[in-house]
N, C-alpha and C positions, 0 to 999 in steps of 0.2 A: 327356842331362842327368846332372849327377854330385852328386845329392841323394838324401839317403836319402829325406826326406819322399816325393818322386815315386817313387821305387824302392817303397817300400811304400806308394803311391797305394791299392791294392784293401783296407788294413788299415783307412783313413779310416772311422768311422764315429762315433757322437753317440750319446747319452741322451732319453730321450724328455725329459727338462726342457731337453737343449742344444738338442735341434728345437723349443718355444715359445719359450726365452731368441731364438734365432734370428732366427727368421720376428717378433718383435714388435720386437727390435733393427734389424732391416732393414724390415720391411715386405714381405715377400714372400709371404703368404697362406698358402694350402697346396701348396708344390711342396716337392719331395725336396731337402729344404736338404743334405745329405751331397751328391748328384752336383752341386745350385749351387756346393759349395765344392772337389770337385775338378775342376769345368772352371775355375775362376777360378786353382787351387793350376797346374793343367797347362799354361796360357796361358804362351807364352816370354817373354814381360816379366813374369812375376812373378818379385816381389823377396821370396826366402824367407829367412829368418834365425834359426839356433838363439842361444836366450838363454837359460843355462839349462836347467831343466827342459823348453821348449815351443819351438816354432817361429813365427814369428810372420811372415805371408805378406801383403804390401802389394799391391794389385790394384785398380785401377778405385777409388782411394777407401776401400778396405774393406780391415781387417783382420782375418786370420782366426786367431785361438789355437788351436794344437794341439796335446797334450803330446805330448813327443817321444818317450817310452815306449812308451805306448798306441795311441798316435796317435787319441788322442780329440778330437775335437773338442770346443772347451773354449766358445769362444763366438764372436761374428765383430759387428761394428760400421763405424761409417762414420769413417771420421779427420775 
C-alpha cells in the first residue's frame, strides 16, 4: 500500500479523552480502541483520504479522524 497513514500504522495512537469520546461514540466497552482502529485503518478496502490537516478513513460504516501530523487519533463515529 502507498499511504503514509499505513506506513506510519505503529505512530497511531489516542488521548485518554480520545479513548472515552471513542468507546461512547461506538459503543465498544473496554477494548483497545487504538488496535480497533488500525485493523479497521489496515483492512484493503479501506477508503483513506487526506483533507487537510487529518485523514479521514471510511470502513464498515465508520469513520475514523486522524491528524495527519501526529497521527493522533482524533475521534471515530458511525456515518
Amino acid at each position: 500500500m502507498d499511504n503514509i497513514l499505513v506506513e506510519n500504522i505503529d505512530s497511531l495512537h489516542t488521548t485518554d479523552l480520545g479513548v472515552e469520546r471513542i468507546r461512547r461514540n461506538l459503543g465498544l466497552g473496554c477494548i483497545d480502541v487504538v488496535a480497533w482502529c488500525k485493523e479497521k485503518i489496515l483492512e484493503p478496502d479501506a477508503e483513506i483520504k487526506r483533507q487537510g490537516k487529518n485523514y479521514y478513513v471510511h470502513k464498515d460504516r465508520y469513520v475514523i479522524t486522524v491528524n495527519a501530523s501526529s497521527y493522533t487519533i482524533i475521534t471515530c463515529h458511525k456515518e
